[in-house]
C-alpha positions in Angstrom: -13.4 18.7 -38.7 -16.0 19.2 -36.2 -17.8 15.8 -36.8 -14.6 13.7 -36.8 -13.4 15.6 -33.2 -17.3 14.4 -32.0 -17.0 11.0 -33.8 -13.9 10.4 -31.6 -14.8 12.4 -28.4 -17.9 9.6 -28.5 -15.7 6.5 -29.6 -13.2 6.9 -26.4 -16.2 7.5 -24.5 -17.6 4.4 -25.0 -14.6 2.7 -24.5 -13.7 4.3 -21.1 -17.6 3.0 -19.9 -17.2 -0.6 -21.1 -13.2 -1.3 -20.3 -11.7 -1.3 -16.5 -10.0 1.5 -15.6 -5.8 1.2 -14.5 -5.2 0.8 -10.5 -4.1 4.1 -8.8 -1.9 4.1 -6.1 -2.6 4.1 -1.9 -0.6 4.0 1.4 0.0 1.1 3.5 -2.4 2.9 5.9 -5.1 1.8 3.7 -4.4 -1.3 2.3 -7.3 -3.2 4.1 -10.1 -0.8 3.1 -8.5 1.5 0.7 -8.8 5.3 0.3 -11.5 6.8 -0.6 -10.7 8.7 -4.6 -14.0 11.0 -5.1 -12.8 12.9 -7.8 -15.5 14.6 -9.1 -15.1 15.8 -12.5 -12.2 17.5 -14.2 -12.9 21.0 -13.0 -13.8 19.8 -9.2 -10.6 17.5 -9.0 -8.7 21.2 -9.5 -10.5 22.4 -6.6 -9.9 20.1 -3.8 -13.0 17.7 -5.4 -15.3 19.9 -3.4 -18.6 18.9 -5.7 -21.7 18.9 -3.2 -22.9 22.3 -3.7 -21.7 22.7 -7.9 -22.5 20.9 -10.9 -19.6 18.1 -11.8 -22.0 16.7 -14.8 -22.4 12.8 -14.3 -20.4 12.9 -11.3 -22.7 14.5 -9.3 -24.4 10.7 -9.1 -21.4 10.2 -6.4 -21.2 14.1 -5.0 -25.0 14.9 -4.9 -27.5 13.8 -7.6 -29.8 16.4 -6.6 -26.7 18.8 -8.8 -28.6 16.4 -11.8 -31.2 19.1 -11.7 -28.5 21.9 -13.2 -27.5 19.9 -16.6 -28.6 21.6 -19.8 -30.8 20.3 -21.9 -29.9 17.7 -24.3 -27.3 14.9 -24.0 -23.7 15.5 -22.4 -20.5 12.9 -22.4 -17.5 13.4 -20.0 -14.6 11.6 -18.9 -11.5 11.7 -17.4 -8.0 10.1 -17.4 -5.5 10.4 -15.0 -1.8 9.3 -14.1 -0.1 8.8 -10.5 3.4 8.9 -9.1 3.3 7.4 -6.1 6.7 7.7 -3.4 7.2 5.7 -0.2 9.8 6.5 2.0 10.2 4.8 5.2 13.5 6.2 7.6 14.8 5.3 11.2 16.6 7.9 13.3 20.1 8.1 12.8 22.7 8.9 16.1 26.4 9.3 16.4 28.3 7.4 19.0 27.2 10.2 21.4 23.8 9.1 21.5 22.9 12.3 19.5 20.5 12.6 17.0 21.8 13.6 13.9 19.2 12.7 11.0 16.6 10.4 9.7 18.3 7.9 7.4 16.3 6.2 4.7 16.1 2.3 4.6 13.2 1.5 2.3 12.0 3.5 -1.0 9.6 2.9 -2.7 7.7 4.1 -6.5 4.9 3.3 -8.2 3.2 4.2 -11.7 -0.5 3.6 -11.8 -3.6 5.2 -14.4 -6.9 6.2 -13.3 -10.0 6.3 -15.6 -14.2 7.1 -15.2 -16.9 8.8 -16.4 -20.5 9.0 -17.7 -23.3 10.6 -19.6 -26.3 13.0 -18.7 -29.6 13.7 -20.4 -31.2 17.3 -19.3 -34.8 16.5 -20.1 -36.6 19.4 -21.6 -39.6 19.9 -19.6 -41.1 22.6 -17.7 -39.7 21.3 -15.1 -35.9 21.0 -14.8 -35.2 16.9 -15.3 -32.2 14.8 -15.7 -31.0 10.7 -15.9 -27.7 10.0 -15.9 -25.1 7.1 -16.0 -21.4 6.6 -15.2 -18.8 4.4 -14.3 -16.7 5.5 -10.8 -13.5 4.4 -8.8 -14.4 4.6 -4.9 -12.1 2.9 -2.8 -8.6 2.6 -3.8 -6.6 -0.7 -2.2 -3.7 -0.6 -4.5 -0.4 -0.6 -2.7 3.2 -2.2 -3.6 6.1 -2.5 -1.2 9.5 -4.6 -1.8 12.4 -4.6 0.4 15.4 -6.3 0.6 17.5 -7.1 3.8 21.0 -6.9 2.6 24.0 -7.6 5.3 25.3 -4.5 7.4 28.9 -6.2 8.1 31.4 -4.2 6.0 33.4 -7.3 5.8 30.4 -9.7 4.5 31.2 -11.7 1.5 30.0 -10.6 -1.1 29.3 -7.2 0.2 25.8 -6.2 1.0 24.7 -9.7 -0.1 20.6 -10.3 0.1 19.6 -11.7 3.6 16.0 -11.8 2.5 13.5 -10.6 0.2 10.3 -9.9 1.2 7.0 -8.1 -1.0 3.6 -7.3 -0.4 1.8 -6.8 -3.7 -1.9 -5.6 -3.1 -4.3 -5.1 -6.8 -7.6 -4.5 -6.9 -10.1 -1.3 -6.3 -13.5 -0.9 -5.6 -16.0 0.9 -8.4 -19.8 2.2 -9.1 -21.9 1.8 -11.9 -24.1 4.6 -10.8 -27.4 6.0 -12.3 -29.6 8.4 -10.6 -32.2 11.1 -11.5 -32.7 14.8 -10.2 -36.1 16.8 -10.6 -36.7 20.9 -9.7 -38.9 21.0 -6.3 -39.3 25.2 -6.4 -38.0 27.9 -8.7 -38.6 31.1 -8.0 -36.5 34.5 -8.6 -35.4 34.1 -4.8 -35.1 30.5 -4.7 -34.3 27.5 -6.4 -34.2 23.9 -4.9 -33.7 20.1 -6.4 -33.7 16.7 -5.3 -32.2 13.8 -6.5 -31.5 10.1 -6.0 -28.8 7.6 -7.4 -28.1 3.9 -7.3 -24.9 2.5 -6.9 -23.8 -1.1 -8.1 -20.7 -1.5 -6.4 -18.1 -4.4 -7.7 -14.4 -5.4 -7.4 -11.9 -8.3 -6.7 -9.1 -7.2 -3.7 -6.0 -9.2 -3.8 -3.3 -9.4 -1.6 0.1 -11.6 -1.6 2.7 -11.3 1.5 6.1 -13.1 0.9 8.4 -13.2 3.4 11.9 -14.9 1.6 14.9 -14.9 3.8 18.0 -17.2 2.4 18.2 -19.0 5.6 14.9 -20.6 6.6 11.5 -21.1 5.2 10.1 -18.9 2.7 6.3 -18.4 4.1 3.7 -16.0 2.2 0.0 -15.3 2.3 -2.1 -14.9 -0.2 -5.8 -13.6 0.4 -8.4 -13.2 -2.5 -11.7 -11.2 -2.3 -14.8 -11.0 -5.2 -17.1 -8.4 -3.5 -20.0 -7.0 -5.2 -23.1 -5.1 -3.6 -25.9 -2.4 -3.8 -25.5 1.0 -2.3 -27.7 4.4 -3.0 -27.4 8.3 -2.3 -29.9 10.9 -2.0 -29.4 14.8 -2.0 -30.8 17.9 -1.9 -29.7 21.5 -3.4 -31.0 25.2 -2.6 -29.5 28.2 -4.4 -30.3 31.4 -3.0 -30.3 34.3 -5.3 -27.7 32.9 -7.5 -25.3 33.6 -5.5 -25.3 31.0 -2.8 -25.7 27.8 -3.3 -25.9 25.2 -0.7 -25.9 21.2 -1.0 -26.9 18.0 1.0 -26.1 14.3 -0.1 -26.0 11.3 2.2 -24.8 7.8 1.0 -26.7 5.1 2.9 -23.9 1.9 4.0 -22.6 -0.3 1.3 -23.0 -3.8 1.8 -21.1 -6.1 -0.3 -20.8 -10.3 -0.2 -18.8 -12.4 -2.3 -16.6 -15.2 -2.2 -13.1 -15.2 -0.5 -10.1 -17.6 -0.5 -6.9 -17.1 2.0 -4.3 -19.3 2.5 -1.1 -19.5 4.3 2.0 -21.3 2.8 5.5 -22.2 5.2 8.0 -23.8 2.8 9.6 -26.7 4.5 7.1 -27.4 6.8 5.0 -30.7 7.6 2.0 -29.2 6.6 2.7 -26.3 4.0 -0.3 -24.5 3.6 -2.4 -23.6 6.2 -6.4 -22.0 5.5 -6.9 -18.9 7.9 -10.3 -18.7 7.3 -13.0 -21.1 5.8 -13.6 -20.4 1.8 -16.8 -19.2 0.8 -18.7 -15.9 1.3 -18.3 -13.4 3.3 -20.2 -9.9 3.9 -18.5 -6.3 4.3 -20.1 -3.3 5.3 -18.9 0.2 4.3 -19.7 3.2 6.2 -22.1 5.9 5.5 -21.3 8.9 4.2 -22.5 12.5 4.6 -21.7 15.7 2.6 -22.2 19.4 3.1 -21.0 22.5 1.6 -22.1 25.6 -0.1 -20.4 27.5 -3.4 -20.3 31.8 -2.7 -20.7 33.5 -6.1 -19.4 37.3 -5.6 -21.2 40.2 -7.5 -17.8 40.6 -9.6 -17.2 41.6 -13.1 -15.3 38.5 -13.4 -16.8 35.5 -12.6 -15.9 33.8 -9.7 -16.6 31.4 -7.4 -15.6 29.5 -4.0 -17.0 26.3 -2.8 -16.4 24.5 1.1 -17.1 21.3 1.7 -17.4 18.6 4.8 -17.4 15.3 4.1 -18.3 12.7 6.9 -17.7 9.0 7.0 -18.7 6.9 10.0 -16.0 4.0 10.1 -16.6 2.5 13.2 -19.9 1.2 11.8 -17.8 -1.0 9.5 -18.3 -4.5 9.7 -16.1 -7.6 8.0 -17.5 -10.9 8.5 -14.2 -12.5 7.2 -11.8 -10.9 9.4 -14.3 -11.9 12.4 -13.5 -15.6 10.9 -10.0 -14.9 10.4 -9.9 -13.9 14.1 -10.9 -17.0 15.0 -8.7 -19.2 13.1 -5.6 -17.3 14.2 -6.7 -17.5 18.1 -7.0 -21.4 17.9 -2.9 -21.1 16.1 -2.0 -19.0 19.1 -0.9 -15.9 16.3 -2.0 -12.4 17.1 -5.4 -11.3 16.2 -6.2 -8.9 13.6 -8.4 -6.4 15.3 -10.9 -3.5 13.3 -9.7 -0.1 15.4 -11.6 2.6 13.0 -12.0 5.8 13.6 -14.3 8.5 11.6 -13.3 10.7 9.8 -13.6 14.7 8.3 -12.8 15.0 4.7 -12.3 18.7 4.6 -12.5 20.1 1.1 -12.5 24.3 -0.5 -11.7 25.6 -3.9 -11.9 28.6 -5.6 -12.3 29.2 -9.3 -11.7 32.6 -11.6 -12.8 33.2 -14.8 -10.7 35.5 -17.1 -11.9 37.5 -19.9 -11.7 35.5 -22.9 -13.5 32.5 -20.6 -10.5 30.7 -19.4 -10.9 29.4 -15.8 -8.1 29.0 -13.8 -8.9 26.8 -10.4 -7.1 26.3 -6.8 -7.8 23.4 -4.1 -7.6 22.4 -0.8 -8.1 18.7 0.8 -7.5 17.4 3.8 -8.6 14.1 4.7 -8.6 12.1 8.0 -6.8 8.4 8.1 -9.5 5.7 9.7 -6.6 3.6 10.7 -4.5 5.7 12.2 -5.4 8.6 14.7 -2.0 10.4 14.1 -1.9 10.9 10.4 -3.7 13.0 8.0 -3.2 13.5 4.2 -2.8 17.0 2.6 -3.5 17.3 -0.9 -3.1 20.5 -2.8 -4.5 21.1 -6.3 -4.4 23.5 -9.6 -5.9 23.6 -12.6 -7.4 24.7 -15.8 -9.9 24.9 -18.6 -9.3 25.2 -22.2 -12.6 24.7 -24.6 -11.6 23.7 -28.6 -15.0 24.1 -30.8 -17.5 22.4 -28.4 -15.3 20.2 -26.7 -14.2 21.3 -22.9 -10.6 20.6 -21.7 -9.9 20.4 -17.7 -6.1 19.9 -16.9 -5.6 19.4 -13.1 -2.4 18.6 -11.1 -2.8 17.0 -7.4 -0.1 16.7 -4.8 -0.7 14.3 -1.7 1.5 14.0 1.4 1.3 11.8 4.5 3.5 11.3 7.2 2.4 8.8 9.9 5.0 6.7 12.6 4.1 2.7 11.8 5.6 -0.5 12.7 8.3 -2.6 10.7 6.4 -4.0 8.0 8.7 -7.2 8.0 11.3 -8.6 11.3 13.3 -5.4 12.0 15.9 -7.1 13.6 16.9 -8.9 10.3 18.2 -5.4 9.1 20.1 -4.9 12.2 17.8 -2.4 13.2 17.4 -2.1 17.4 14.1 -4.1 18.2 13.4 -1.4 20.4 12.5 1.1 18.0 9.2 -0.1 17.7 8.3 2.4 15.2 9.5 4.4 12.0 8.9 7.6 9.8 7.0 6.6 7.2 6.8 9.4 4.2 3.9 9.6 1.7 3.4 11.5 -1.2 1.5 11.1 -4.6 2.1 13.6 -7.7 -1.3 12.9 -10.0 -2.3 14.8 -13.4 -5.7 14.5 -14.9 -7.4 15.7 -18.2 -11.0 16.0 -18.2 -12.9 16.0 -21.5 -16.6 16.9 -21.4 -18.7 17.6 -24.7 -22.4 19.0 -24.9 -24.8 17.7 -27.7 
């Protein structure tokens, strides 16, 4: 029985390396970059992915490789899967014929279903100094978002009723992942002391993809379609220092991410003289992602149970972001007379704490916090809450791990408000996000 569990545990390993992952789910906030996911493993994603200052196995190539150091000897496997429910609700203030507020009513929903997969191997060198390699597969920036909305006539006495004045989409695919590989050595070890380093190299790839259709029944239909193949080098290095085994305190800093590929946009107006119009010359084009530094420290009370609490700050400079493409897109849309498309990023703190128990018969149970910082809007911030926890069967570990995201940010009309008969003067709307996620993480040691 034991052989065939590891026979399998290895097969779907393998298979979650070498095939793509599903697309999880973003906000409209984020469409352009995306979010950034950071998981960590199983156990970390349970406790606000806090993972700079603990162990997360091959996911520390990501968190801080210097963690490397802390693998066991011998030859470790972990994954995880995931699945997202992600809900969009956008609402307008509602007023009675006083002029009085009365509520915010609802005029666009929507919900999307998406999958989320990585993870990687470690080898704990037996030496007499603590070694490790590892290797992994990871989803980094998440661009996935869906929106569909259809203008349907107000007039009570329309025929047919609450017939389809237009029909508009935007439908963006595509993500941004790591193969990563690093390696983490012991520096000192001591009975006071302890400190690693590590390093890890990141080949970053993915194709973002973005349509925009704009289909009202009267006039030209007009969408825009924009297509980019990015790929690029990136690297991380960390350090760790645990104090007494009871504090532990961690370093990483992930140098900018540079990433070229070719691009193809296009503008198409149904009807017109000249239906497709080419915002920006084909070819390639370079993008820059920021830099990105991590701190935190894990407390380990003198308890009979264990326990443990972890902090972390998480830093990414956005402003240093640089898009050679929408610098040409610019460009071509001054000469059309359109409105430019202008970077406004801000940076941003990723503030992240989790706590872990550890019962008697060696059954963890783990809380989270995270709150993260939008680069594209000052005014919003996400809130994600976590649980979690660990089961192990024979040799195998089980992490279960439920997430809860909310947003709420004020944006503009996505599409021509005054189509839905809304007043152009309300320049802005409620815009209400929130993602439901549950993940499994499997982890084995050989």
């Amino acid at each position: 029985m034991r052989h065939a569990l590891n026979a399998w545990i290895l097969v779907v390993c393998v298979a979650l390396l070498l095939a793509p992952s599903g697309a999880d789910a973003t906000t409209r906030l984020d469409r352009q970059y995306g979010t950034p996911v950071d998981q960590g493993n199983g156990a970390a994603a349970a406790m606000g992915s806090a993972g700079v200052s603990r162990y997360l196995g091959s996911a520390s190539l990501i968190h801080n490789p210097a963690m490397l150091a802390q693998a066991p000897s011998g030859f470790a496997l972990q994954f995880q899967l995931g699945i997202s429910q992600a809900s969009e609700d956008r609402s307008v203030p509602l007023f009675d014929s006083f002029d009085s507020f009365v509520n915010d009513t609802v005029f666009a929903t929507n919900r999307t279903t998406s999958g989320l997969g990585e993870g990687g191997v470690v080898f704990g060198l037996s030496n007499d100094r603590r070694m490790a390699l590892s290797v992994g597969i990871f989803e980094r920036y998440d661009s996935e978002y869906d929106y569909i909305e259809e203008i349907r006539d107000p007039d009570p006495d329309s025929t047919p009723r609450d017939r389809i004045l237009s029909f508009n989409q935007i439908k963006d695919e595509g993500k941004l992942r790591s193969v990563s590989a690093g390696y983490a050595t012991e520096l000192l070890a001591n009975d006071d002391v302890q400190a690693d380093l590590g390093f890890s190299a990141h080949r970053y790839y993915g194709t973002l993809e973005s349509f925009t259709s704009e289909a009202p029944l009267a006039g030209s239909d007009a969408d825009l379609r924009v297509s980019r193949d990015l790929t690029g080098w990136g690297w991380s290095v960390g350090t760790h220092v645990n104090v007494r085994e009871r504090v532990s305190v961690g370093v990483s800093f992930e140098a900018p991410v540079k990433l070229n590929g070719a691009h193809d946009s296009r503008a198409t107006l149904a009807g017109a003289e000249d239906p497709t119009v080419v915002l920006a010359e084909n070819g390639d084009y370079d993008l820059e992602y920021p830099s990105v530094l991590n701190v935190g420290a894990t407390y380990r009370p003198r308890n009979e149970l264990r326990t443990s609490l972890t902090v972390q700050a998480t830093r990414r400079f956005w402003d240093s972001l640089t898009d050679d493409f929408v610098d040409a897109t610019n460009l071509a849309l001054d000469a059309a007379g359109e409105e430019e498309i202008l970077l406004d990023l801000q940076n941003t703190w990723d503030l992240r704490m989790g706590v872990e128990h550890t019962f008697y018969n060696g059954t963890p149970i783990r809380f989270g916090f995270r709150y993260l910082e939008s680069y594209a809007d000052r005014e919003s911030d996400r809130s994600i809450f976590s649980a979690g926890v660990g089961h192990v069967v024979e040799d195998v570990v089980l992490d279960l791990t439920v997430q809860f995201h909310r947003q709420t940010s004020f944006q503009d009309y996505v599409f021509d408000a005054s189509t839905a008969g809304f007043s152009v003067e309300q320049t802005l709307h409620k815009v209400e996000d929130s993602v439901f996620r549950v993940l499994v993480g499997v982890s084995r040691q050989f």
